[in-house]
C-alpha positions in Angstrom: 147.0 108.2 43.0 148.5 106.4 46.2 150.4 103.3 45.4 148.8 100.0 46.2 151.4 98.9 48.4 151.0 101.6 50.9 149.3 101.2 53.8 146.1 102.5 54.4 145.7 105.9 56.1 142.1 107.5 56.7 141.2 110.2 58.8 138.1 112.3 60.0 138.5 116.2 59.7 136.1 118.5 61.5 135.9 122.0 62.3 135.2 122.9 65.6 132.4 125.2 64.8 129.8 123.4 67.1 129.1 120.0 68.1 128.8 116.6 66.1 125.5 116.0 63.7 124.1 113.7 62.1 125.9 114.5 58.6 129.2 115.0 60.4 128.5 111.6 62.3 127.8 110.2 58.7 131.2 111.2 57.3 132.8 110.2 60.9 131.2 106.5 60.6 131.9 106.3 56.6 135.5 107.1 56.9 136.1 104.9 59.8 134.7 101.9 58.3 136.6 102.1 55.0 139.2 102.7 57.2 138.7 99.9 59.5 137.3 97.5 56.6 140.6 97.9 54.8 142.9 96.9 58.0 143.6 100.7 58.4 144.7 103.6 60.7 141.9 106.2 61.4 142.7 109.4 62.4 141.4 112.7 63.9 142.6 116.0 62.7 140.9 119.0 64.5 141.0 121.9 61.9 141.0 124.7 64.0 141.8 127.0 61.8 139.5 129.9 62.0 139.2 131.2 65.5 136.1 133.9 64.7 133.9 131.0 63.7 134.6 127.8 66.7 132.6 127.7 69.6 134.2 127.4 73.0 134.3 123.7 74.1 133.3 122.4 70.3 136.0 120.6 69.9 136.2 118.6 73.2 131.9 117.9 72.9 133.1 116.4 69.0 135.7 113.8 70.6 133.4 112.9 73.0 130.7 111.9 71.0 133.2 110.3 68.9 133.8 108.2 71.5 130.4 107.9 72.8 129.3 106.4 69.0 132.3 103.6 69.5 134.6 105.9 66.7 137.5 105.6 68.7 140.6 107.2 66.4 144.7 106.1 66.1 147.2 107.9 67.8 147.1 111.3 68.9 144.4 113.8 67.4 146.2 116.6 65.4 145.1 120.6 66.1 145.8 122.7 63.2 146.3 125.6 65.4 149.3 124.2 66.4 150.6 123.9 63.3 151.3 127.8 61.9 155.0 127.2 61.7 154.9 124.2 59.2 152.0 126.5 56.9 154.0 129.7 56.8 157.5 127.5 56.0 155.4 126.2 53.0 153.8 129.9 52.1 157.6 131.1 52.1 158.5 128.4 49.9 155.8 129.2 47.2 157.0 132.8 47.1 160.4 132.0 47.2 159.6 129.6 43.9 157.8 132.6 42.1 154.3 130.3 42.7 152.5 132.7 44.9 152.3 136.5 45.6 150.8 139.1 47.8 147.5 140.6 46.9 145.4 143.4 48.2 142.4 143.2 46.3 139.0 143.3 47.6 136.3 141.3 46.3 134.5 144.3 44.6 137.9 145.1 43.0 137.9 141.2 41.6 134.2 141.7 40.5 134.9 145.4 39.1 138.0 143.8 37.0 136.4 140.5 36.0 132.3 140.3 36.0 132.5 137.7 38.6 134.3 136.0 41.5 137.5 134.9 39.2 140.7 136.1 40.2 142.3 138.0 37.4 145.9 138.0 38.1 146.0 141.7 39.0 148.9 141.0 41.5 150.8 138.6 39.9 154.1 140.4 40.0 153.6 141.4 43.6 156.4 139.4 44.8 157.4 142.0 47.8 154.7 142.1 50.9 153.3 145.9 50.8 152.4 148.1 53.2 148.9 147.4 53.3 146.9 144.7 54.4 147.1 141.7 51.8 146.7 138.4 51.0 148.8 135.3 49.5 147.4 133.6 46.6 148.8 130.8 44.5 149.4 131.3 40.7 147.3 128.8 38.7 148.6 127.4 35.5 145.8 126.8 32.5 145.6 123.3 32.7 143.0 120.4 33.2 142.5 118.8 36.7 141.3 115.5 37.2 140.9 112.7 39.7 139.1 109.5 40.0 136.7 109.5 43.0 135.6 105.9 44.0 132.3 107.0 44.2 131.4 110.2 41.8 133.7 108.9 39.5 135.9 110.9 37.0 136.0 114.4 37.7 137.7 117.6 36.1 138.0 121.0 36.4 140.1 124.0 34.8 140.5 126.0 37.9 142.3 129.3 36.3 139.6 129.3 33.7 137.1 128.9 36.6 138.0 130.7 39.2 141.9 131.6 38.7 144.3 132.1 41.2 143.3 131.3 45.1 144.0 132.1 48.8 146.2 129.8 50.6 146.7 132.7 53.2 144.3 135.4 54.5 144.2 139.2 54.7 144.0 138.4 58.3 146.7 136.5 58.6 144.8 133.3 59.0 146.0 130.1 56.7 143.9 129.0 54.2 141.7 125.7 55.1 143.5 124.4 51.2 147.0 124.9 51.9 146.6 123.6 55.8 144.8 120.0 54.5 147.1 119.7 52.2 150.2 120.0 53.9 148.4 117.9 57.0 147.3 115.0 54.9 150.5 114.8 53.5 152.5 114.4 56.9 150.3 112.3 58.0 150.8 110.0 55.6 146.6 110.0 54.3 146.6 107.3 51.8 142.3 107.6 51.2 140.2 110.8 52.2 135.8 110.0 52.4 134.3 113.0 53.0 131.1 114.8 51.7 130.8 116.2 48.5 130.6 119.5 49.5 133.8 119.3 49.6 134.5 117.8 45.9 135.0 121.3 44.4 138.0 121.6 46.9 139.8 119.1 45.8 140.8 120.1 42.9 142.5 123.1 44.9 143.8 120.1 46.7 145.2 118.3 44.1 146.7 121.5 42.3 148.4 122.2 45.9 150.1 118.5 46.1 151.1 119.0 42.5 153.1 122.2 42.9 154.6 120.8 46.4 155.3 117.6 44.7 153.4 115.8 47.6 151.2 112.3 47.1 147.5 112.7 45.8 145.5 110.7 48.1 142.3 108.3 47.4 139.6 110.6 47.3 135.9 109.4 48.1 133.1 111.7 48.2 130.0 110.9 50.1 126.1 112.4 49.6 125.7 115.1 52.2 122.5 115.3 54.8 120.2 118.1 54.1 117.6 119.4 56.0 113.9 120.4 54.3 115.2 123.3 53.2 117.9 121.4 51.5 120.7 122.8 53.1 123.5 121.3 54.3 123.1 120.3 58.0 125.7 122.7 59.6 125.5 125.3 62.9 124.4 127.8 60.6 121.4 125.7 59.6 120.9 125.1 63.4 122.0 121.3 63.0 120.9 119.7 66.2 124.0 117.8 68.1 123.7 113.9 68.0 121.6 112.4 71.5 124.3 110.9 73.7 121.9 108.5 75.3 121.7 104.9 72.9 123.9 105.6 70.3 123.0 101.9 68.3 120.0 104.0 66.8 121.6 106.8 65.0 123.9 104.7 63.8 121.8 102.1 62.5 120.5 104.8 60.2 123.8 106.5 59.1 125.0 102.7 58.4 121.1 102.4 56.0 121.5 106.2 54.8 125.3 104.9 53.7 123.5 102.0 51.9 124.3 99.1 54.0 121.8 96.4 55.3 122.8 96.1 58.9 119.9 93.4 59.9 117.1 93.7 62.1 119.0 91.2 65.1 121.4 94.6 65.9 118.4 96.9 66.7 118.9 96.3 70.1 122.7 95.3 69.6 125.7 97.6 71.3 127.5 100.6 69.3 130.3 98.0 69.2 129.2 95.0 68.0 127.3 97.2 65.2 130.4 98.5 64.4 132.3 95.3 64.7 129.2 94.2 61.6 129.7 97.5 59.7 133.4 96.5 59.5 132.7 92.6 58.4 130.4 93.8 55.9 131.4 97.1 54.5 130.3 97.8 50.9 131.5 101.2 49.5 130.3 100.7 46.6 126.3 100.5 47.6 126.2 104.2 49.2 123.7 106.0 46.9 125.9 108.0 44.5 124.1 111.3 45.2 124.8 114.5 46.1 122.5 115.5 48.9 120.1 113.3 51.0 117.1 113.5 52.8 117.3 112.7 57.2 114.6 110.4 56.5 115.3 109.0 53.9 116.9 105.3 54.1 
């Protein structure tokens, strides 16, 4: 875990993939209060890093209604497009150590050879690129991972028992979203990461990643998702509708209830900032509901 006496560094990650939601607003508003409530930096990393699936203009429309909601970030916001250089150095490094190697198999080859989606090792001596298109996947020792999340609580995993050894680079030459994070969080100095817990699985990817690099493991915090009736994650390919950029003090009145707060009934009418300004003063991390998934509606 980060040491006490560092600073603390949060940061809201989205992928450009269409415009800001409600759940991503939650996450946005969640991180930046623990953030701000802690006498923090809060900063915005665009993670850019699959072309075929971002929609032209996304990412502008998601600082923009950043700043429409009052979520206004710390120094400059980081594109992890621009950032290829730094992610193949650290792919050439994990060869280089005998920690990763080039694979070409497919995922019926991975199911023909194992039964299910776990990685059986079949090119773990592949230490030379070959001829044909391939990937880079990290070797995965048979240990135990566990972290402390400040909200889920402890949490373990055995990832080469569960799903062995994983992509940080593409067939298509495209960086893995796990390597890039990790290698982003890290020189950014993230000290606590809120984010929801459909990312919790990740991190143990995450944490295995910092371990081989020898990098710091920060504070992670993983928050109940929004769902919609179907209970799927809200998400452009659940045809999430982007956040209203009229009054913003509504919506955010109910992410600061659906987070578990009590903002009162005087700030119905109050401006995003002085609600924020309260949601700082009076941040409570330890009242958001401990759940998974929630309702829109509920409160």
């Amino acid at each position: 875990m980060t040491s006490k006496t560092l600073p603390y560094v949060g940061r809201f990650a989205p992928s450009p993939t269409g415009p800001l939601h409600t759940g991503s607003l939650l996450t946005a508003l969640a991180s930046y209060l623990d953030a701000k409530a802690n006498h923090g930096l809060w900063l915005v990393r665009m993670e850019d890093l699959d072309p075929p699936r971002e929609m032209a203009g996304a990412a502008e429309q998601i600082l923009e209604s950043l700043q429409h909601y009052g979520l206004h970030w710390d120094g400059d916001v980081w594109y992890q497009s621009q950032r290829h250089q730094q992610y193949q150095q650290a792919v050439d490094q994990l060869i280089a150590q005998g920690l990763a190697f080039y694979c070409t198999c497919s995922r019926s080859q991975i199911l023909a050879a194992s039964g299910s989606n776990r990685y059986p090792g079949t090119c773990r001596n592949c230490s030379t690129p070959p001829n044909v298109p391939h990937a880079v996947r990290l070797q995965i020792n048979d240990i135990d991972i566990s972290f402390l999340d400040s909200l889920q609580g402890l949490q373990r995993c055995n990832l080469f028992q569960e799903s062995g050894d994983f992509v940080i680079k593409r067939k298509e030459g495209l960086f893995a979203y796990h390597l890039a994070v990790v290698l982003d969080d890290a020189a950014q100095g993230i000290t606590h990461i809120v984010r929801g817990c459909d990312l919790l699985d990740s991190s143990f990817r995450h944490i295995y990643l910092q371990q081989v690099l020898n990098l710091p493991t920060p504070q992670y915090t993983h928050l109940p998702v929004i769902v919609n009736e179907e209970g799927q994650k809200l998400s452009k390919q659940t045809y999430a509708e982007a956040i209203p950029h009229d009054n913003p003090t509504p919506l955010l009145l109910h992410c600061l209830e659906l987070l578990g707060q009590q903002p009162p009934s005087t700030l119905k009418q109050a401006p995003a900032s002085e609600l924020l300004q309260w949601g700082i003063e009076h941040w409570q991390q330890h009242n958001i509901p401990p759940i998974r998934a929630l309702h829109p509606s509920a409160s």
